[in-house]
C-alpha positions, 0 to 999 in steps of 0.5 A, a space after each residue: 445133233 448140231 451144237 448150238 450155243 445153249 450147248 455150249 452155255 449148258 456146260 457151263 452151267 453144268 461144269 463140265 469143260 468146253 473142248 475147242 480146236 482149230 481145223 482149216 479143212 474138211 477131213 481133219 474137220 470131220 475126225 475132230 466131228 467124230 471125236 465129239 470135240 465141241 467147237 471147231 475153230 477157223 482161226 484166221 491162224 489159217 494164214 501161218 499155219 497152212 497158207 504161208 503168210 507172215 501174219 494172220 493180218 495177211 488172211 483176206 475174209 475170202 481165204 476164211 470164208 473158203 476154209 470156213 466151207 470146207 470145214 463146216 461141211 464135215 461139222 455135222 455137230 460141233 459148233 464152228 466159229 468163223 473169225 472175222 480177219 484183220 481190219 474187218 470188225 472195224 467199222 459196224 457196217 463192214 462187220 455185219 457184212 462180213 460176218 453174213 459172208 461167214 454165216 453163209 459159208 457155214 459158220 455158227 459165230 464169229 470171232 472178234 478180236 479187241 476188248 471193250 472198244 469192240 462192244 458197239 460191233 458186237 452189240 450191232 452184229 448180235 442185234 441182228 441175229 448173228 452169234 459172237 465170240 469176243 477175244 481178249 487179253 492178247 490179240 494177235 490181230 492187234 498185238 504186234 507181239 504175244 505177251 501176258 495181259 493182266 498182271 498188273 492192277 489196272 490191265 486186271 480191270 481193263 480185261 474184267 470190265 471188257 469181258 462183262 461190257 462185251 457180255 453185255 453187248 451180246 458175246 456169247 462166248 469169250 476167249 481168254 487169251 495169255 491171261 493170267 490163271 487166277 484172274 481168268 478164273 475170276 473172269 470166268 466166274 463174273 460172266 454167264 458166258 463161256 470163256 475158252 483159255 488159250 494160255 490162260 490156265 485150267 480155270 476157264 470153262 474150256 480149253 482151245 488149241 490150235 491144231 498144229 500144236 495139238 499134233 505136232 506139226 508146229 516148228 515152235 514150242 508154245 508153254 500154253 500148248 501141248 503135243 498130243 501127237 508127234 506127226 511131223 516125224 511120222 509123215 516125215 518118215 512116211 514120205 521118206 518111205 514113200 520116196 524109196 520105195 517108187 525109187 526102188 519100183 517096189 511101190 507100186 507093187 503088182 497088188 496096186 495096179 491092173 493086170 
């Protein structure tokens, strides 16, 4: 059965934690289907993680929008967020636009990076039927370097006021990005939606990791994530494998080919 965001809020109501991961293609979407993760994120991290750009601010609405395709034909019941790439939430008109764009691909929301200047977008978009996650403490859009967000008094205020006006507005999720443990855990307890911490400590109601870092494929060590797999050096190792044994004419053997 396809999550919904009633789900997605019933967990957190419930208390049970949020699982969320990034894909950009359709069989890591469907193993990540299949281990019952609850959100599948096209970040547009799709730009440099898979598509060898500088930035995610290089990533065009037509690369999500390909990638979102991919994805949500393998999410059978995880919820996709789709965001919404640089420069595009801008402007109400543009933002809906684009967002339709998405929606028609196959995403369940869309992502929106900004703090509460972004509250008349999402108010619009929401306002005409369209599911939104908010993004807040660093991003990476808008931000021209990752850094921790709340840790002084005023910066604190700033992201509690955001997430309750981008609550009020019509977000019905909320990301939570390199935002200090307590006041994320603070954040999450002020707001019924459900805040998703990258960076931001265990007392969020749910947890996102994009999937490079979750398997081992990135070139960067990040303190807010963790390797749960090693599979640079296995598919190193696998090609290397590979390589030799064409090389060598034992691959492929005379059980690989039509006699």
């Amino acid at each position: 059965m396809k999550k919904g965001i009633q789900y997605i809020i019933g967990k957190k109501e419930r208390g049970v934690p949020i699982t969320a991961v990034t894909a950009y293609d359709y069989p890591t979407a469907l193993i990540l289907d299949e281990a019952e993760i609850d959100i599948i994120l096209v970040g547009d991290s799709v730009g440099t993680n898979y598509l060898g750009y500088k930035s995610e601010r290089d990533v065009t609405l037509w690369d999500m929008a390909h990638h979102t395709k991919a994805v949500s034909r393998a999410a059978k019941t995880a919820f996709v967020i789709a965001d919404l790439p640089y420069g595009r939430a801008d402007g109400a008109a543009d933002a809906l636009w684009c967002a339709k764009i998405l929606a028609e691909a196959g995403a369940d929301c869309v992502k929106i990076e900004g703090w509460d200047e972004k509250a008349n977008i999402i108010k619009a978009l929401s306002g005409n039927g369209i599911s939104v996650c908010a993004h807040i403490g660093y991003n990476p859009q808008i931000h021209n370097k990752p850094q921790v967000f709340g840790k002084d008094d005023n910066q604190a205020a700033a992201l509690i006021n955001s997430a309750e006006a981008l609550c009020t507005a019509g977000a019905g999720l909320i990301v939570l990005e390199m935002v200090p443990k307590e006041l994320a855990g603070k954040i999450s307890k002020s707001i019924t939606a459900p805040t998703i911490g990258i960076g931001s400590g265990n007392l969020c109601d749910g947890q996102v990791l994009v999937i490079n870092d979750l398997l081992g494929l990135s070139t960067k060590t990040f303190k807010h994530a963790r390797a749960f797999a090693r599979l640079k050096e296995t598919m190193y190792e696998a090609f290397k494998d590979y390589a030799d044994a064409v090389k060598s004419r034992e691959f492929p053997g005379d059980e690989n080919a039509w006699i």
